[in-house]
C-alpha positions as CSV (number, residue, x, y, z in Angstrom):
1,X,52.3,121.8,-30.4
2,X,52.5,120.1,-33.7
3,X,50.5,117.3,-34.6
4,X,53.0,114.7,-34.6
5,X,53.9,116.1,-31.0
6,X,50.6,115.9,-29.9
7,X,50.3,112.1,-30.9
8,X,53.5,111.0,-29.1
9,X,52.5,113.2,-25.8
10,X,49.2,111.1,-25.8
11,X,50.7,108.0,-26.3
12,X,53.5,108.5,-23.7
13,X,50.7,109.8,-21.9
14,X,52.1,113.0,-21.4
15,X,49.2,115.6,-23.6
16,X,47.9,118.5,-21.0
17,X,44.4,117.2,-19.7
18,X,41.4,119.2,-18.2
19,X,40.2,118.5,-14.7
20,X,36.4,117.3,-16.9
21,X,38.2,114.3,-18.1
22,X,39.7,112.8,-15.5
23,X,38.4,110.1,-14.1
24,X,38.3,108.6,-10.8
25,X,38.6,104.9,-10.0
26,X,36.8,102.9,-7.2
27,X,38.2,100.0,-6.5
28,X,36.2,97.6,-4.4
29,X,38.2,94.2,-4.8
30,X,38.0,94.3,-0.9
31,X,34.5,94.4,-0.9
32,X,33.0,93.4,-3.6
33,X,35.5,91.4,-4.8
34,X,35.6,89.5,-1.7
35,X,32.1,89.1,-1.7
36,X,33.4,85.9,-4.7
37,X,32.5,82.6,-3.6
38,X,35.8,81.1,-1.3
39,X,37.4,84.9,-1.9
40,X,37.3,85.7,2.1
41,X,40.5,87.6,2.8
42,X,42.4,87.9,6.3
43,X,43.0,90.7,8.1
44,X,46.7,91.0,7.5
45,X,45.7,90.1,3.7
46,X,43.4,92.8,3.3
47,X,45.8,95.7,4.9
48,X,48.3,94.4,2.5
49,X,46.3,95.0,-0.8
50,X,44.8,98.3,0.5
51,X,48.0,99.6,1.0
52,X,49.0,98.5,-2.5
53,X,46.1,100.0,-4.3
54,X,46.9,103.2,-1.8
55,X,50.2,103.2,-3.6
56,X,48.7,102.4,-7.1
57,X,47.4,105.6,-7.2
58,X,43.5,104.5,-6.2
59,X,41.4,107.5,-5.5
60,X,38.5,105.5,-3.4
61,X,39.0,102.0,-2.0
62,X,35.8,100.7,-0.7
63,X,37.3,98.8,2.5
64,X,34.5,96.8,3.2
65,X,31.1,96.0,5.1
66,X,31.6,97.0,8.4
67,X,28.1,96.3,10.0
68,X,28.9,92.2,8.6
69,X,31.7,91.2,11.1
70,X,33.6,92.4,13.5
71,X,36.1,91.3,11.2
72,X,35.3,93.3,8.6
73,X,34.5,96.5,11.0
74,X,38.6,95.7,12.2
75,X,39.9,95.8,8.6
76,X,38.3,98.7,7.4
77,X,38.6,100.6,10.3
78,X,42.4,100.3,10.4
79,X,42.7,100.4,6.5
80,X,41.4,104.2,7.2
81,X,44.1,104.6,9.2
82,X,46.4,103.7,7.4
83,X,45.4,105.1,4.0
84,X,47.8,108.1,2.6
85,X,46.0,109.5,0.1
86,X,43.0,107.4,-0.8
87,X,39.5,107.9,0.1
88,X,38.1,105.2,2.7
89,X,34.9,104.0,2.0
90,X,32.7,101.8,3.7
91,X,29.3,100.4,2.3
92,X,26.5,100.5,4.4
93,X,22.7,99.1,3.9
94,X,20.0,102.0,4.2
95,X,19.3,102.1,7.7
96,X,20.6,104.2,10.5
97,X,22.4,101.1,12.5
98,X,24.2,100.3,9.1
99,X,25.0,103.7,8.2
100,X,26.6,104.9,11.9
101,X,28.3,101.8,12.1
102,X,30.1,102.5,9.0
103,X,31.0,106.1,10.6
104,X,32.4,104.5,13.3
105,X,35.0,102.6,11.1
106,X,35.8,105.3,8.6
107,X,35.6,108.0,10.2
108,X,39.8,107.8,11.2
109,X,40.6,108.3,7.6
110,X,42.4,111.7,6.2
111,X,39.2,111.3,3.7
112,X,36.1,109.2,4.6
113,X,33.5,108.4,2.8
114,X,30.2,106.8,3.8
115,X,28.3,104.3,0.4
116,X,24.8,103.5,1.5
117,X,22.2,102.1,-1.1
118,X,18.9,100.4,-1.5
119,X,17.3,97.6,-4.2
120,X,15.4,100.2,-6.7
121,X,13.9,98.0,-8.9
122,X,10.5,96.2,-9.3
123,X,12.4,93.0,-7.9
124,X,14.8,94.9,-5.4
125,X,11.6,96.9,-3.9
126,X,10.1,93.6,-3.3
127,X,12.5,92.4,-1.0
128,X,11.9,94.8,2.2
129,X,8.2,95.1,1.0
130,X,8.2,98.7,0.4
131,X,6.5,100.4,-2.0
132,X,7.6,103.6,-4.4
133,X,6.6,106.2,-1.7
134,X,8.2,104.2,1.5
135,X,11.3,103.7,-0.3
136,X,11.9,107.3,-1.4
137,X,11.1,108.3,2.3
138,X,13.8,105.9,3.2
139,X,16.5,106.9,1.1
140,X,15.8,110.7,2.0
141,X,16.0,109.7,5.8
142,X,19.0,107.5,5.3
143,X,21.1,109.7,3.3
144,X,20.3,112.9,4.9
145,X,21.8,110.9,8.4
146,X,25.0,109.7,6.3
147,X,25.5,113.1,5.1
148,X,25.1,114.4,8.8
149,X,27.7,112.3,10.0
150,X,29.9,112.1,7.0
151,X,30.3,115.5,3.8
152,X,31.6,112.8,1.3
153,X,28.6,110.1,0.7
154,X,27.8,108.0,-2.0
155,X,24.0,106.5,-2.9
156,X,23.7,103.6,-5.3
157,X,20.2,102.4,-6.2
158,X,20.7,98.7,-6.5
159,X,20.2,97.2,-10.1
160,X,19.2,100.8,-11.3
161,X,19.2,99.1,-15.1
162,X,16.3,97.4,-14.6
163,X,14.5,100.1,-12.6
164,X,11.7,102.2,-14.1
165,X,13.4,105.7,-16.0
166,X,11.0,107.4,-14.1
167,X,11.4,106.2,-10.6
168,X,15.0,106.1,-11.0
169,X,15.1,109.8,-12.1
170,X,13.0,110.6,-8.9
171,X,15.1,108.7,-6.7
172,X,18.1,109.8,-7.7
173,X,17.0,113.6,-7.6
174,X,15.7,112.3,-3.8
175,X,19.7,111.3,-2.8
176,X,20.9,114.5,-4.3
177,X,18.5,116.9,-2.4
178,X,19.2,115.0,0.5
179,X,23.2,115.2,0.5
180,X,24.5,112.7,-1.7
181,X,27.9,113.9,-3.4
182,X,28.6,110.5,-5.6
183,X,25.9,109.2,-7.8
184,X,26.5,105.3,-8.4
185,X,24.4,103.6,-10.8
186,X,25.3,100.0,-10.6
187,X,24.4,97.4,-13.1
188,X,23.9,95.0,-10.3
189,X,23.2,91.7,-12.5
190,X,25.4,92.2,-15.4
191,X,21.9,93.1,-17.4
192,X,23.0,96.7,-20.0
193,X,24.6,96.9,-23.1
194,X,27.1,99.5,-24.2
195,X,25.2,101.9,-26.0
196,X,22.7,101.8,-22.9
197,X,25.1,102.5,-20.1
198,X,26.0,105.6,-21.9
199,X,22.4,106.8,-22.9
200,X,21.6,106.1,-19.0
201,X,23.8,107.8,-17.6
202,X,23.4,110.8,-20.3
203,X,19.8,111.1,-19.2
204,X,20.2,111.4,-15.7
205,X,23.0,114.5,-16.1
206,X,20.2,115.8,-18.7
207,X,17.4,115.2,-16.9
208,X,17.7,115.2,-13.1
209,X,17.6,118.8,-11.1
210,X,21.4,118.9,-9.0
211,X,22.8,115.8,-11.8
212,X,25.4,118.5,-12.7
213,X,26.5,119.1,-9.8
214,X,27.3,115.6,-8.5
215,X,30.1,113.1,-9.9
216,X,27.9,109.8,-11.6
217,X,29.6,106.6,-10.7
218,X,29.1,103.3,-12.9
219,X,29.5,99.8,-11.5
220,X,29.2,96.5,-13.7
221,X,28.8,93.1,-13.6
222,X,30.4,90.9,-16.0
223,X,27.2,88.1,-16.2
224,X,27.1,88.9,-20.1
225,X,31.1,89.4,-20.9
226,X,30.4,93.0,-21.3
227,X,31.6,95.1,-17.8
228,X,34.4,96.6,-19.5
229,X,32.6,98.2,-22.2
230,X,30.0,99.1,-20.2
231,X,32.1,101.1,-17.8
232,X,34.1,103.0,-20.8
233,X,30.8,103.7,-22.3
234,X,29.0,105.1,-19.3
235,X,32.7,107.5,-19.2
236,X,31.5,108.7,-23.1
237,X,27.7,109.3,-21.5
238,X,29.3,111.5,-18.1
239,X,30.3,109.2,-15.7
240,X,33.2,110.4,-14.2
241,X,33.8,107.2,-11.6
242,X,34.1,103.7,-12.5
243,X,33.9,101.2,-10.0
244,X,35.9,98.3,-10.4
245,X,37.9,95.3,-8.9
246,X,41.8,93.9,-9.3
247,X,41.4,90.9,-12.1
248,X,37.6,91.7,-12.3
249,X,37.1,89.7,-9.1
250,X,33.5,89.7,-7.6
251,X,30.3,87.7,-7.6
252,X,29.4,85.5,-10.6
253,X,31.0,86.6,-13.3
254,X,33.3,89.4,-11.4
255,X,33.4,92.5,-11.7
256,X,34.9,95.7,-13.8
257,X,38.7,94.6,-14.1
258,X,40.4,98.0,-13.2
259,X,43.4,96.8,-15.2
260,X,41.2,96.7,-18.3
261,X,39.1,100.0,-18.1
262,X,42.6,101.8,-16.9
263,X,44.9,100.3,-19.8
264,X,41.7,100.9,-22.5
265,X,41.8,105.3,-21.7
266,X,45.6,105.0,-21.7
267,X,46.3,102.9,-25.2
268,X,42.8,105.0,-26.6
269,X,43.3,107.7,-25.9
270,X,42.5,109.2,-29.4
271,X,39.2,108.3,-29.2
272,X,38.7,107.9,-25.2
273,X,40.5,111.1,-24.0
274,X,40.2,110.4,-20.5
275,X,42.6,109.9,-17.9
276,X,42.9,108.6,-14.2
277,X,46.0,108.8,-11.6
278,X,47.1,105.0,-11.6
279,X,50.5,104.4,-12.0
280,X,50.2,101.7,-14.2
281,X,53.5,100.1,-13.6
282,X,51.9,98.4,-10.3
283,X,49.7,96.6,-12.0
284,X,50.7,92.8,-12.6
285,X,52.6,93.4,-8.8
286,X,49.4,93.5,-7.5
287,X,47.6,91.5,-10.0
288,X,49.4,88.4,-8.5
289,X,49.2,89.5,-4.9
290,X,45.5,89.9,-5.4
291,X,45.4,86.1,-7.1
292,X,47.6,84.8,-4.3
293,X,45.3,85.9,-1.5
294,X,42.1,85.3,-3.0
295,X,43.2,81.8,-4.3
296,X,41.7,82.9,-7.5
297,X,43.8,82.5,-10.4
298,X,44.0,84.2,-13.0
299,X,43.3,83.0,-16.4
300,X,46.7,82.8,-19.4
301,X,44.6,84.9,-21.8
302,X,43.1,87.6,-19.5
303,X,43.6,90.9,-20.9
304,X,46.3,92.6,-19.3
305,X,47.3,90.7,-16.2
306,X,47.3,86.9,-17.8
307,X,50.4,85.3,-18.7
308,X,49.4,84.9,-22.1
309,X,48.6,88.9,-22.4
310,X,52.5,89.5,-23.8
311,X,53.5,86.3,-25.2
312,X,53.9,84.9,-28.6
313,X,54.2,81.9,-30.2
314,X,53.0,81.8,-33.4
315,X,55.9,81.5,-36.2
316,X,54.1,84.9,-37.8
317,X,54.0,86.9,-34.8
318,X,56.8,86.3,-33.3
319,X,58.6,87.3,-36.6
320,X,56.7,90.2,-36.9
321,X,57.6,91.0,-32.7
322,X,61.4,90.6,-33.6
323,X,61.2,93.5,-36.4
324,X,59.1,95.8,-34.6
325,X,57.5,95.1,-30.9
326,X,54.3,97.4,-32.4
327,X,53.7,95.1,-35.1
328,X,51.7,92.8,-32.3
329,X,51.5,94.8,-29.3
330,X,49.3,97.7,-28.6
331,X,50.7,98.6,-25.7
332,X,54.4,97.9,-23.9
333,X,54.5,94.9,-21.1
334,X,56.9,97.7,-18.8
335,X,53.4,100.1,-19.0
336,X,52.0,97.2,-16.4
337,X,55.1,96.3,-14.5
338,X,56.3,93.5,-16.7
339,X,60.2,93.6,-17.9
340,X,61.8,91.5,-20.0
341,X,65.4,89.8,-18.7
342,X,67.5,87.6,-19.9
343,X,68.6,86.4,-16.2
344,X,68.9,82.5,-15.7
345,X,68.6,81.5,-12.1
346,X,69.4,78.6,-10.1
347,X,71.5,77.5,-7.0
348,X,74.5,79.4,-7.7
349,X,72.8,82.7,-7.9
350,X,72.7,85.4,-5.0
351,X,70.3,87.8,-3.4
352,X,71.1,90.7,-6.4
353,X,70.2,88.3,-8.6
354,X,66.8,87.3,-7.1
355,X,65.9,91.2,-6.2
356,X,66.5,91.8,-9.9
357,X,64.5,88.8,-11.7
358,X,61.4,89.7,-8.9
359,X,61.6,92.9,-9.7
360,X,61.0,92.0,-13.2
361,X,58.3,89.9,-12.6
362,X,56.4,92.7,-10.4
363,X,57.4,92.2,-6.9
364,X,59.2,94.9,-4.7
365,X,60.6,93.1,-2.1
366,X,62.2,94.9,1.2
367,X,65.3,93.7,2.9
368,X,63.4,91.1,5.5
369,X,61.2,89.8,2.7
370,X,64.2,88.9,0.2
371,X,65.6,87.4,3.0
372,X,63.0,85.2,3.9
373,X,62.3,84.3,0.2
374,X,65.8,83.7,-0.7
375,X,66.0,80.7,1.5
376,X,62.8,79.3,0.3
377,X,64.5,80.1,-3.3
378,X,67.9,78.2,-2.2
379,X,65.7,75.3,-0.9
380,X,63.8,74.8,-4.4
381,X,67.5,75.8,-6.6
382,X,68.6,72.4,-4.8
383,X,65.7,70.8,-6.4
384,X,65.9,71.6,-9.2
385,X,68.3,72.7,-11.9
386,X,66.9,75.9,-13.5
387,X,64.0,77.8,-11.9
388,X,62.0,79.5,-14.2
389,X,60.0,82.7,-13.9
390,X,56.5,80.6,-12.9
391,X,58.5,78.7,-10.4
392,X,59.1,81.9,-8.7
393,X,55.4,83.4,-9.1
394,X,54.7,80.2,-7.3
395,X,57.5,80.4,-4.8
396,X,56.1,84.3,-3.9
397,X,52.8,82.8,-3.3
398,X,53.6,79.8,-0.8
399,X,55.9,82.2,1.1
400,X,52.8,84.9,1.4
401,X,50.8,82.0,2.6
402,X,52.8,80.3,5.3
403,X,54.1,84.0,6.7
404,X,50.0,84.4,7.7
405,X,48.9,83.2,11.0
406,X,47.0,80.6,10.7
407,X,45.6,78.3,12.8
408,X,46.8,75.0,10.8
409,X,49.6,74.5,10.1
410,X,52.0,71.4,7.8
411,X,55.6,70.5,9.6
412,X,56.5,67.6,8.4
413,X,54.4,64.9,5.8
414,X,56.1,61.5,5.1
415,X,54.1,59.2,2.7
416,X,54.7,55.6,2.0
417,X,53.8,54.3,-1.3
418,X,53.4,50.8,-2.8
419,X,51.5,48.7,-5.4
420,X,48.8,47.6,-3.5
421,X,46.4,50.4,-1.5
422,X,46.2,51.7,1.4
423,X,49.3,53.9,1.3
424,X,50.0,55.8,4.2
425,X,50.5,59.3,5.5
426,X,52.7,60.3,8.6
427,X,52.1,63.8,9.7
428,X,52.7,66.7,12.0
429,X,50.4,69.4,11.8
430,X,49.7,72.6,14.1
431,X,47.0,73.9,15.2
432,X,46.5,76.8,17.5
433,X,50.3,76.6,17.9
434,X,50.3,72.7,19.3
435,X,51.7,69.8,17.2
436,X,49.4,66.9,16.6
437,X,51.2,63.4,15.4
438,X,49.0,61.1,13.4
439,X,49.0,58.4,10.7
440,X,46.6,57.6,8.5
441,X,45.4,55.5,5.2
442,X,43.8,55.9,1.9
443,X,42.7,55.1,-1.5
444,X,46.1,56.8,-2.7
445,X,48.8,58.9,-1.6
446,X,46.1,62.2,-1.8
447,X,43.7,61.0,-0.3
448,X,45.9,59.0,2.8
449,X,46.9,63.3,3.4
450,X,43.5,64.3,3.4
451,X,42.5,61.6,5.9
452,X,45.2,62.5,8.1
453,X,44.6,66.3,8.2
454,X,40.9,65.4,8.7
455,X,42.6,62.8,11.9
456,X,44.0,65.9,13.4
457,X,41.4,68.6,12.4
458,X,37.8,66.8,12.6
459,X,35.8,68.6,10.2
460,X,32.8,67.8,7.5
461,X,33.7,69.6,4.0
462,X,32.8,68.7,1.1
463,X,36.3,68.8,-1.7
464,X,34.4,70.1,-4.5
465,X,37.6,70.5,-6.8
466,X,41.5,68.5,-6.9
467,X,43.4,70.2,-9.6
468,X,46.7,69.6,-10.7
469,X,48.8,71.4,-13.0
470,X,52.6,71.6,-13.4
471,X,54.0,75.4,-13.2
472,X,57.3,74.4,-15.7
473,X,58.1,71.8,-17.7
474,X,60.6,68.8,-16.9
475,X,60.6,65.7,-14.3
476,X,61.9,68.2,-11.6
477,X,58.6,71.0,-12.6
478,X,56.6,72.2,-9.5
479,X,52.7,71.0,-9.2
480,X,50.6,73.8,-8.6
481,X,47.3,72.0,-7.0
482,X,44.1,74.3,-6.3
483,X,41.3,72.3,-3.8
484,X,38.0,74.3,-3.6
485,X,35.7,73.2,-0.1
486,X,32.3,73.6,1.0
487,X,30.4,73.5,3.7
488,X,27.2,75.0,4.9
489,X,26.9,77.4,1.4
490,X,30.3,78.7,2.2
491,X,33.2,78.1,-0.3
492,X,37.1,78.3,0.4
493,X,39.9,77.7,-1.7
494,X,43.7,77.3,-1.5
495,X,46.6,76.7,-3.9
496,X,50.0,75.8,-3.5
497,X,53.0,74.6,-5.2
498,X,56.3,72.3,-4.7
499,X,58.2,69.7,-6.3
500,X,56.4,66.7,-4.3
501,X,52.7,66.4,-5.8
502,X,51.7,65.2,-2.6
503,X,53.2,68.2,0.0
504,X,51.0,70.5,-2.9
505,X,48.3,68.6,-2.2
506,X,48.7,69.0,1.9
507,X,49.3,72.5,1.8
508,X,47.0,73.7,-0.8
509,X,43.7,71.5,1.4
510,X,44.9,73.0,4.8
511,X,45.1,76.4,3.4
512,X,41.3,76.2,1.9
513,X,40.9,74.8,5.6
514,X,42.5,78.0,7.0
515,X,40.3,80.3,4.8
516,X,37.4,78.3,5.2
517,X,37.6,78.7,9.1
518,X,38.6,82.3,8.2
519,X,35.0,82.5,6.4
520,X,32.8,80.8,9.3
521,X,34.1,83.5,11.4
522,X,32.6,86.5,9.2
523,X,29.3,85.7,10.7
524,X,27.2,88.7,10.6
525,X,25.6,90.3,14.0
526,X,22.2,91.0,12.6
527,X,22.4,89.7,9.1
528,X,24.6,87.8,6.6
529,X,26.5,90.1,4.6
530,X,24.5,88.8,1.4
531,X,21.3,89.1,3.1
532,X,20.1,92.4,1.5
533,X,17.3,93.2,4.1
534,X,16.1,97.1,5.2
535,X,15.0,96.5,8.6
536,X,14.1,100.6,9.7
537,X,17.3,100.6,13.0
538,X,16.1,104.7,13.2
């Protein structure tokens, strides 16, 4: 093949690739990812996105925590179900109650897959109160019984980067002697560099007896700005698994962004010649579904996935974009399921119309769902007079939300408005499938809704965040408002849009009510699901 052949093959991603560089993604947005302050998914919610990353191309999605909830034991046991060709995995804690009752739930998949770990470091170790000797016992014993149950388990050493070289190389040899077929090395606080990921996981392929015969994993934490590179690098020193999350969700600072590390092999490939099995296309699709559920936005200028990612508006670039697209874009917005249109919509247009212009924005829709969503479209087209592609994004997302079963729910809100304070609130509102009638005052039209939901739903929260932000421009432009709650350490949030400030307002507090109810629910049997304790269940 001639040179210049070669070059276009990689870049339509085409070139012939051996089996040693391809690389194998982990996603763990519903694990990790939900692990984000007010991220809690429902049931429904986290079927939904496993099936799309199932679709995506995936190879392992880490389903969840199963010993945390009964909740979370539901979802993952009926995402391995469901799966079609993705790996099921479900993390366990390294003791035998954690580790069987992760069996339990995976074990219905076409390919399961049990993920056990332990805290490795000076700090970590201190936790349980083990020392170096008891701890290596306990990770031989515990993933000797994961591998009894289970041929596909991984071992991660919690916040290996800061662990000694030569403890880690001894308990890593210790997981692969004792079954473990995935080696993950996580960078559990964000802590490693570049070039240090990649000498790390060099050293362990060089140095640990069995490291050659195992597939290295990396996970990364985003505290210093740096998961992405750290991922790609630990690839260059062996790694042949990243572990990652949709829109770099996760604790703190998030995770790995598996649009990021994906993209980065495809577009550099020339000096990154690595390659994983995601169709790329599904990418912003489930970018936004991910946002939607989690109430997590994302950013404009997130690589990728943010609105800003393949737009112009400097006089220079867009000049430059109008000669040649490659003159300011390394990569093509159709590569990520974006496509450009030149469809206008508004209350004249029909269902074609609709299919077409979601279609370009990301969203497959089947015949039921257009429906549904068309009447919602007709009903904001009467409102106002052109409805742009953000008024749709929102539109997607307020339809997602009120098709869920939740147990609150808006029917009607009337507010009366005048000069002086209070203003008033009428409202209906469900819950558990009953209507409650109230009326209430406030300090404002806002607050007079808050009062009233709080009249029909007694609760103690505290509203740590009111956001507003217009989705379009124009007098007739839909508010997006995001509320963030607390209570008792755990956060919620909720979003939603509309034409009336006010009705945003409603909707987006009850839904952060929904998900915060959704949350209190999660309560673990034997320990919170952030309580990293090693009680020995054997």
């Amino acid at each position: 093949m001639a040179d210049k052949d070669v070059s276009q093959a990689v870049k339509n991603d085409t070139a012939p690739k051996a089996n040693k560089d391809r690389v194998l993604i982990f996603d763990t947005t519903l694990r990790d990812g939900e692990q984000s302050p007010g991220a809690t998914m429902t049931h429904h919610e986290k079927l939904e996105i496993a099936q799309l990353l199932d679709e995506m191309g995936v190879d392992i999605i880490e389903a969840g925590f199963p010993i945390a909830s009964e909740g979370d034991f539901a979802a993952v046991s009926e995402i391995a179900k469901q799966a079609d060709r993705a790996v099921i995995c479900g993390l366990a804690r390294a003791n035998f109650k954690d580790i069987d009752r992760c069996w339990e739930a995976v074990k219905h998949a076409k390919r399961p897959r049990i993920h056990t770990f332990i805290g490795t470091s000076p700090l970590h170790r201190d936790i349980p109160k083990l020392n170096k000797d008891e701890l290596a016992d306990r990770i031989h014993d515990t993933v000797t019984h994961a591998r009894n149950l289970c041929d596909n388990v991984q071992w991660s050493p919690m916040d290996a980067t800061r662990t000694e070289w030569d403890y880690l190389c001894r308990v890593v040899e210790i997981a692969i002697k004792a079954g473990a077929t995935t080696l993950n090395i996580p960078d559990t606080v964000g802590y490693t560099a570049p070039m240090e990921s990649a000498d790390l996981i060099r050293g362990l392929i060089e140095t640990v007896p069995g490291a050659d015969e195992v597939v290295f994993s990396t996970h990364c934490h985003n505290d210093l700005g740096m998961a992405t590179a750290n991922s790609l690098a630990a690839v260059a020193g062996g790694a042949r698994q990243i572990e990652c999350t949709i829109n770099g969700l996760g604790e703190r600072a998030g995770n790995t962004a598996l649009e990021e590390v994906v993209m980065a092999m495809r577009v550099r490939g020339d000096i990154m010649p690595y390659y994983t099995g995601i169709d790329t296309t599904k990418i912003m699709n489930i970018s936004r579904r991910v946002a939607t559920v989690s109430g997590f936005n994302v950013q404009f200028n997130k690589a990728i996935v943010g609105k800003n990612a393949f737009a112009h508006e400097s006089g220079i670039h867009q000049d430059g974009m109008l000669k040649n697209a490659e003159t300011f874009e390394i990569m093509r917005p159709e590569d990520v399921g974006l496509t450009e249109t030149n469809l206008v919509l508004g209350k004249h247009s029909g269902r074609a119309a609709l299919r077409a212009k979601l279609k370009d924005l990301g969203y497959e829709l089947a015949d039921n769902q257009l429906n549904d969503v068309f009447v919602r479209f007709k009903a904001l087209a009467d409102r106002k007079k052109e409805v742009f592609d953000d008024d749709l994004i929102a539109l997607m997302r307020d339809a997602s939300v009120e098709q869920s079963n939740d147990r609150l729910q808006i029917k009607f809100l009337r507010v009366i408005c005048g000069t002086e304070a209070p203003q008033s609130a009428d409202l209906t509102m469900s819950v558990d499938g009953v209507d409650h009638q109230v009326t209430a005052t406030g300090d404002g039209p806002v607050d007079a809704t808050f009062r009233a939901v709080k009249k029909v739903f007694p609760h103690d929260v505290d509203l740590q965040l009111y956001q507003v932000h217009a989705v379009t421009e124009g007098t007739d432009a839909q508010a997006t408002v995001s509320v963030r709650l607390e209570q008792d350490g755990r956060i919620s949030t909720g979003q939603a849009a509309d034409t009336d400030t006010v009705v945003a307002s409603a909707k987006a507090y009850v839904t952060a009510l929904n998900r915060l109810l959704v949350r209190l629910e999660k309560t673990a049997p034997d320990a919170d699901v952030k309580d990293i304790s090693y009680r020995d269940t054997a």
